[in-house]
TORFI-978706 format. One record per atom (N, C-alpha, C): residue in three letters; x, y, z. Coordinates in steps of 0.1 Angstrom, whole numbers, padded with zeros to 4 digits, always signed. Each point is the difference from the previous one (the first is absolute). Layout:
// residues N
ALAXYZ
...
This chain:
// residues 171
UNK+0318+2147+0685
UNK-0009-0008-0007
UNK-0014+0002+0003
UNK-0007-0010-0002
UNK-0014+0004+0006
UNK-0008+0003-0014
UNK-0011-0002+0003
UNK-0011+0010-0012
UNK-0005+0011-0004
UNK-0002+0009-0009
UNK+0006+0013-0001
UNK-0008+0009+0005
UNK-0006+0008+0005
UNK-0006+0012+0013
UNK-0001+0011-0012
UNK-0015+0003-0006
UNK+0001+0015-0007
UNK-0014+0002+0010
UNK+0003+0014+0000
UNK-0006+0008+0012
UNK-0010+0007-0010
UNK-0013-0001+0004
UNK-0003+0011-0007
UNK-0002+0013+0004
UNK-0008+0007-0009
UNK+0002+0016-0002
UNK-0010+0000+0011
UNK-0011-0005+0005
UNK-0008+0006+0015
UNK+0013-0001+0010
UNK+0008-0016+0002
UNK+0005+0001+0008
UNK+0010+0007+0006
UNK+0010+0007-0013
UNK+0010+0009+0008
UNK-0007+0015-0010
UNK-0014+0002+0003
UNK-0002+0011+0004
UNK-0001+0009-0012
UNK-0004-0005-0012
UNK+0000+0013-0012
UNK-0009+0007-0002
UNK+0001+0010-0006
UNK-0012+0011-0006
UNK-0008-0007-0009
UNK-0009+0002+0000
UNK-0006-0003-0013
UNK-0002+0005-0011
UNK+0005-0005-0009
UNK-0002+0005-0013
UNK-0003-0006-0011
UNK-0002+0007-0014
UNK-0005-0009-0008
UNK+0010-0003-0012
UNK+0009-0010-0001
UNK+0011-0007-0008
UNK-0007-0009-0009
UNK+0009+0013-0014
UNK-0004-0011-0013
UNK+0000-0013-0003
UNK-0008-0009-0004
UNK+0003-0014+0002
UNK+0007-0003-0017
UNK+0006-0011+0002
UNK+0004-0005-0011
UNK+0005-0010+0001
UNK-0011-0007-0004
UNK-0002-0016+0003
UNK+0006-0012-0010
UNK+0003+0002-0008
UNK+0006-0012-0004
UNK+0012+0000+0002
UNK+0001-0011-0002
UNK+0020-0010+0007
UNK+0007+0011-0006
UNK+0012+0005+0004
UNK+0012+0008-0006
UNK+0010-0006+0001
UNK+0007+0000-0012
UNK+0012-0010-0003
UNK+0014+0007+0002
UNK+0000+0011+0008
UNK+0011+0002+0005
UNK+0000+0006+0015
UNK+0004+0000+0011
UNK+0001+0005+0014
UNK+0012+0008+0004
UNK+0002+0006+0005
UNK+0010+0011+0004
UNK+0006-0002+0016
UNK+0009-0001+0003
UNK+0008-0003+0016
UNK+0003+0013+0001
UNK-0005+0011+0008
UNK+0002+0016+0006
UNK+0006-0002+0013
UNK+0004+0005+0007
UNK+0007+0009+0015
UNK-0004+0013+0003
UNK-0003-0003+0010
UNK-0011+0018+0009
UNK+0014+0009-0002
UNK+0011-0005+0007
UNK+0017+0007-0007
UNK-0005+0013+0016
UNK-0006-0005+0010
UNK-0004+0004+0013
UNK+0003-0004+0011
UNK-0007+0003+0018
UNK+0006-0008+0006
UNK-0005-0011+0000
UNK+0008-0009+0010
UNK-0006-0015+0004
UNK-0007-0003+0012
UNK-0019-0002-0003
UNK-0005-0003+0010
UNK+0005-0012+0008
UNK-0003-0004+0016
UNK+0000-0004+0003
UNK-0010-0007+0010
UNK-0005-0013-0004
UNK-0010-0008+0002
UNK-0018+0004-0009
UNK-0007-0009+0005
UNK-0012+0001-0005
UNK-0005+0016+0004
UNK-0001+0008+0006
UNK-0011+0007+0007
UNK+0010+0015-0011
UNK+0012-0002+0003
UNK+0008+0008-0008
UNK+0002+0005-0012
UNK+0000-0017-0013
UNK-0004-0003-0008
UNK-0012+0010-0001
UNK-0014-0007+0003
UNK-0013+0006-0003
UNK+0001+0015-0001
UNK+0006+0006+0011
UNK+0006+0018-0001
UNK+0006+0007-0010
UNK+0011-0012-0003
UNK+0007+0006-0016
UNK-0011+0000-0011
UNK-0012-0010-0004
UNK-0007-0002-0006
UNK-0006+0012-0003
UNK-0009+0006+0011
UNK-0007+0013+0003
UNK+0009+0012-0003
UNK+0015+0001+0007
UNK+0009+0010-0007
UNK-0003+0001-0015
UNK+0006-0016-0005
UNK+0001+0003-0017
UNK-0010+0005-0011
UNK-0014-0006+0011
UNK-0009-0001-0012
UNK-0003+0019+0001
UNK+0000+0007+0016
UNK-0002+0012+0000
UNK+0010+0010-0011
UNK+0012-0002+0001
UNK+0010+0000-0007
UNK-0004+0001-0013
UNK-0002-0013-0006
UNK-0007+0004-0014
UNK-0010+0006-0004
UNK-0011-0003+0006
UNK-0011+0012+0000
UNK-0001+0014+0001
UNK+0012+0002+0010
UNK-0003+0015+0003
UNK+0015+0009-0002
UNK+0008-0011-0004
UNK+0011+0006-0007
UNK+0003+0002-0017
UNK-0002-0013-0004
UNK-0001-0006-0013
UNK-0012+0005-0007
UNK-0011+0000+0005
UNK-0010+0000-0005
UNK-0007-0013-0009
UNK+0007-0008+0005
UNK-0007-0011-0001
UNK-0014+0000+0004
UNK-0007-0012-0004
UNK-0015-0006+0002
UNK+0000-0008+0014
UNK+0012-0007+0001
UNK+0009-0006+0010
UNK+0008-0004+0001
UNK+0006-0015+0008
UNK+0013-0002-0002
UNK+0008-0005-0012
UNK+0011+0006-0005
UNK+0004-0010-0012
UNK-0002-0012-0005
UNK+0004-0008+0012
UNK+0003-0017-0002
UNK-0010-0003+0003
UNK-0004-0014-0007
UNK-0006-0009+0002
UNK-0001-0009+0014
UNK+0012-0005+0001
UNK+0002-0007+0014
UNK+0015+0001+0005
UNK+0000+0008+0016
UNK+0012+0002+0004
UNK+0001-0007+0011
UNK+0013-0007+0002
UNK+0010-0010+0009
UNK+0006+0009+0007
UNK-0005-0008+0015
UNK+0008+0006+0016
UNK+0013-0005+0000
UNK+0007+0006+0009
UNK+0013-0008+0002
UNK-0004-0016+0006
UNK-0010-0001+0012
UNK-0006-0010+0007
UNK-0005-0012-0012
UNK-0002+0004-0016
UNK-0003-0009-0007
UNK-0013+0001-0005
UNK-0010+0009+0013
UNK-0014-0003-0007
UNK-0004+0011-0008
UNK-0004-0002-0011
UNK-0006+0009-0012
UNK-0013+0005+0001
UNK+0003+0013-0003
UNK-0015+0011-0001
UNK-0004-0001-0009
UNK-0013+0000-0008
UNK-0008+0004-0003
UNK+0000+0016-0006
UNK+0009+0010-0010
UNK-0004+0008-0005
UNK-0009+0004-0008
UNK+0004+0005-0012
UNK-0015-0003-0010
UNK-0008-0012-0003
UNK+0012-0012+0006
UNK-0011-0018+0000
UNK+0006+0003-0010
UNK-0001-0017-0004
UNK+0003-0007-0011
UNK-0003+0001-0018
UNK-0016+0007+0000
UNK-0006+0009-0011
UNK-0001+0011+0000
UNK+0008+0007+0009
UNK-0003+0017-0003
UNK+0016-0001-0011
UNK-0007+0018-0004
UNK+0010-0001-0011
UNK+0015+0009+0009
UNK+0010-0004-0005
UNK+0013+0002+0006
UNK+0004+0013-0001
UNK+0006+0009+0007
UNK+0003+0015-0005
UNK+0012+0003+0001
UNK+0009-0014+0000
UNK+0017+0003+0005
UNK+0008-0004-0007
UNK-0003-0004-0012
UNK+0013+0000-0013
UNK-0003+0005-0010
UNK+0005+0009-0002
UNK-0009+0012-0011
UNK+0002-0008-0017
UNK-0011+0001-0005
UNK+0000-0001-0013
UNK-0002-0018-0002
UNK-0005-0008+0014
UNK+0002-0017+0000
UNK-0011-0001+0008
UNK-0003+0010+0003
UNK-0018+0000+0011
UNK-0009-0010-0006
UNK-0004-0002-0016
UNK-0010-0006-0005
UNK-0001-0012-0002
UNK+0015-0004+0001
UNK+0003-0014-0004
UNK+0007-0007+0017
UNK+0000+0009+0010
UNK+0007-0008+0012
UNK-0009-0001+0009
UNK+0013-0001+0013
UNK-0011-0002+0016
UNK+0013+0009+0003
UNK+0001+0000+0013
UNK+0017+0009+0005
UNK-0005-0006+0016
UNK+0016-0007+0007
UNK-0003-0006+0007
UNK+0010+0010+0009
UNK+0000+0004+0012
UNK+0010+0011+0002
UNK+0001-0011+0018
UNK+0019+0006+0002
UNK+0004-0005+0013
UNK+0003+0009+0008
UNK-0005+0004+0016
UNK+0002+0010+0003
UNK+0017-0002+0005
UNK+0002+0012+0004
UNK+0014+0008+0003
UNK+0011+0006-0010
UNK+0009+0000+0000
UNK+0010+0002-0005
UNK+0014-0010-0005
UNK-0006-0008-0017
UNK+0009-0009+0001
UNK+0012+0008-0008
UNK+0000+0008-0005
UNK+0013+0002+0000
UNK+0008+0002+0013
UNK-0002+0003+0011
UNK+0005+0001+0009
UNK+0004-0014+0010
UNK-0008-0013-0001
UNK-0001-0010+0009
UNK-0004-0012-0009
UNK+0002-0007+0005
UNK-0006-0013-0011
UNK-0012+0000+0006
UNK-0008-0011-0010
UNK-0016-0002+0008
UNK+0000-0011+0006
UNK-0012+0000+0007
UNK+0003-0007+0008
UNK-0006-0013-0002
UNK+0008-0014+0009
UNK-0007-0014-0004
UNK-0013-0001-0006
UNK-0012+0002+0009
UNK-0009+0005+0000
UNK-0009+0003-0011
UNK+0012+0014-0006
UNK-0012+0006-0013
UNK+0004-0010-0007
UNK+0014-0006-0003
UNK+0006-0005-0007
UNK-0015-0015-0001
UNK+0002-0002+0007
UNK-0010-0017+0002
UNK-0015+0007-0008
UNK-0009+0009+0008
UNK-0011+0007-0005
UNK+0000+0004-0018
UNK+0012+0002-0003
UNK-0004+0008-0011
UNK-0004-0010-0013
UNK+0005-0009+0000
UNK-0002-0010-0008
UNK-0016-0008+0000
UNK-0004-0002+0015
UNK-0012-0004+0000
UNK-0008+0007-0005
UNK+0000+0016+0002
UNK-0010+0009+0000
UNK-0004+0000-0018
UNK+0010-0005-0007
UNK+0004+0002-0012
UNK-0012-0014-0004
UNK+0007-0009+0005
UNK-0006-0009-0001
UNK-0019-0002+0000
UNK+0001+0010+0012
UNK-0017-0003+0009
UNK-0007+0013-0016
UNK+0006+0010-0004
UNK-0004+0008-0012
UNK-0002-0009-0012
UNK+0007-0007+0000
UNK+0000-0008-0017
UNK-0015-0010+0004
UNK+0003-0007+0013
UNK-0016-0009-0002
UNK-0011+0005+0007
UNK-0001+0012-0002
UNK-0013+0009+0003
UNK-0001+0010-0015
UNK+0008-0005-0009
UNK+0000+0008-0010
UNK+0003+0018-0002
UNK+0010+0000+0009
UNK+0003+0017-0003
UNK+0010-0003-0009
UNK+0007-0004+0004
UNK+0014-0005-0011
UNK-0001-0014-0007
UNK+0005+0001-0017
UNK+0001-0009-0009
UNK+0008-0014+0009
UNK-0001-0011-0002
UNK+0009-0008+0002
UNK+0013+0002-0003
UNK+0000+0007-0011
UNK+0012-0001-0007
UNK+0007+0014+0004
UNK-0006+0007+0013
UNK+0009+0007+0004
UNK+0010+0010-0002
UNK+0006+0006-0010
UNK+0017+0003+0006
UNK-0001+0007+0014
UNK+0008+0001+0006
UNK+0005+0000+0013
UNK+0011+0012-0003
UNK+0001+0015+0001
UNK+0013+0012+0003
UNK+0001+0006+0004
UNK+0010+0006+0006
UNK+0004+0015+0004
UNK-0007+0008-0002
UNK-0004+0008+0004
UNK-0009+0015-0003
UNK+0018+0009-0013
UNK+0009-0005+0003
UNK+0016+0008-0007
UNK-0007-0007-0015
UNK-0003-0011-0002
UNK+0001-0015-0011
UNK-0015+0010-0009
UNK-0007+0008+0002
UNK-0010+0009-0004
UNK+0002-0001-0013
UNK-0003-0008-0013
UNK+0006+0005-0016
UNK-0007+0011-0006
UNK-0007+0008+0005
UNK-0003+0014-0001
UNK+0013+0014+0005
UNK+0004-0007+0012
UNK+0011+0008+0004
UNK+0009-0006+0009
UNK+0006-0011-0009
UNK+0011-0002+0007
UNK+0011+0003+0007
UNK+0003-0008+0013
UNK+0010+0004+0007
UNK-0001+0017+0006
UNK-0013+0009-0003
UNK-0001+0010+0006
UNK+0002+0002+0013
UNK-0004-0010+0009
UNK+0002-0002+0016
UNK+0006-0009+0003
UNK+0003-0004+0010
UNK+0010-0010+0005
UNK-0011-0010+0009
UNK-0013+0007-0002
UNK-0013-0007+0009
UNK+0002-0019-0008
UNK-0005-0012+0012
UNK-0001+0007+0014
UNK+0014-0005+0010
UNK+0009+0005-0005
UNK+0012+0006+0005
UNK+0007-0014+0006
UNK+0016+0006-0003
UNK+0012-0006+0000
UNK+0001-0015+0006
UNK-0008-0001+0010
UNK+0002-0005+0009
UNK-0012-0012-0003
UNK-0008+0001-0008
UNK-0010-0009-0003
UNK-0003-0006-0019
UNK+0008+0011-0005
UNK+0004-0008-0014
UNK+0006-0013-0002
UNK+0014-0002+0008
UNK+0003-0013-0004
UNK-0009-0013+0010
UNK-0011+0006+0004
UNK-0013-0013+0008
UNK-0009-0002-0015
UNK+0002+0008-0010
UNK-0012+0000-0011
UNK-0002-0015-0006
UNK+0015-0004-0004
UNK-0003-0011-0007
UNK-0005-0008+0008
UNK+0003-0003+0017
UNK+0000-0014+0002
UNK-0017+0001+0002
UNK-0008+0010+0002
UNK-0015+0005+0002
UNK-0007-0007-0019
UNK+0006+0006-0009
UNK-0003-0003-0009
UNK+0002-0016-0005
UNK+0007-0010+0009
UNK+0004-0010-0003
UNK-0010-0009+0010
UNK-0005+0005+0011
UNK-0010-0005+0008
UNK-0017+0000-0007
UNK+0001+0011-0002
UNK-0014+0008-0008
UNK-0004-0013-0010
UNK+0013-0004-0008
UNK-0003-0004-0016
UNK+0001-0017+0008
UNK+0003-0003+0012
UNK-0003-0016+0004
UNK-0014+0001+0004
């Protein structure tokens, strides 16, 4: 429980770059998985952060990180591209979303209390700062109606948590 912890991008350490903004509300959001390892604690967390975003940058060739805002196992959420950069992780739903990504491997493990508790607020704390529509939908990065069911993202282990997140989201 508790109140929800987003870290920003000075504090666990990002590059600077310059991410497209795109500011008005987006009426649909995307739930991703890194489908990586699992940090452990804050200082760890911040590490994987720097991994990924290098990762995308200099692998991907991304601008930077995919997601908008990614969830530690610990609960407390980073700060990727923020809440108005534009999203670079659900192909062909970038213009109209956000992409909210959880680190580790949920096909492999369930997630944990934690993100589980976080993810809903963070959704929440987007809608009344205006990144996300009120009216929300709430899916899978699989749920994509550009390309459905192409991935199993964000994995096995965190699909059947979608509804009860989307049933929180919409109270």
């Amino acid at each position: 429980g508790g109140p929800m912890i987003l870290v920003s991008r000075a504090e666990w350490g990002s590059q600077q770059t310059k991410v497209p903004v795109a500011a008005d509300g987006k009426p649909e959001v995307y739930v991703h998985h890194v489908a990586g390892r699992t940090p452990v604690g804050a200082d760890d967390e911040a590490k994987h952060m720097r991994e990924l975003q290098a990762y995308a940058i200099g692998t991907k060739g991304y601008i930077d990180m995919d997601y908008n805002v990614l969830i530690g196992p610990s609960g407390r959420c980073y700060e990727g591209r923020g809440y108005f950069g534009r999203s670079a992780a659900t192909l062909d739903r970038n213009e109209v979303s956000r992409a909210i990504c959880l680190m580790g491997n949920l096909d492999q493990r369930e997630p944990t209390a934690a993100q589980l508790a976080a993810l809903p607020l963070v959704i929440a704390d987007m809608v009344a700062k205006g990144s996300l529509r009120p009216d929300v939908m709430v899916r899978g990065h699989y749920q994509n109606p550009a390309h459905p069911n192409a991935t199993i993202c964000p994995g096995r282990f965190m699909i059947p948590h979608l509804d009860a997140v989307r049933a929180e989201v919409a109270a």
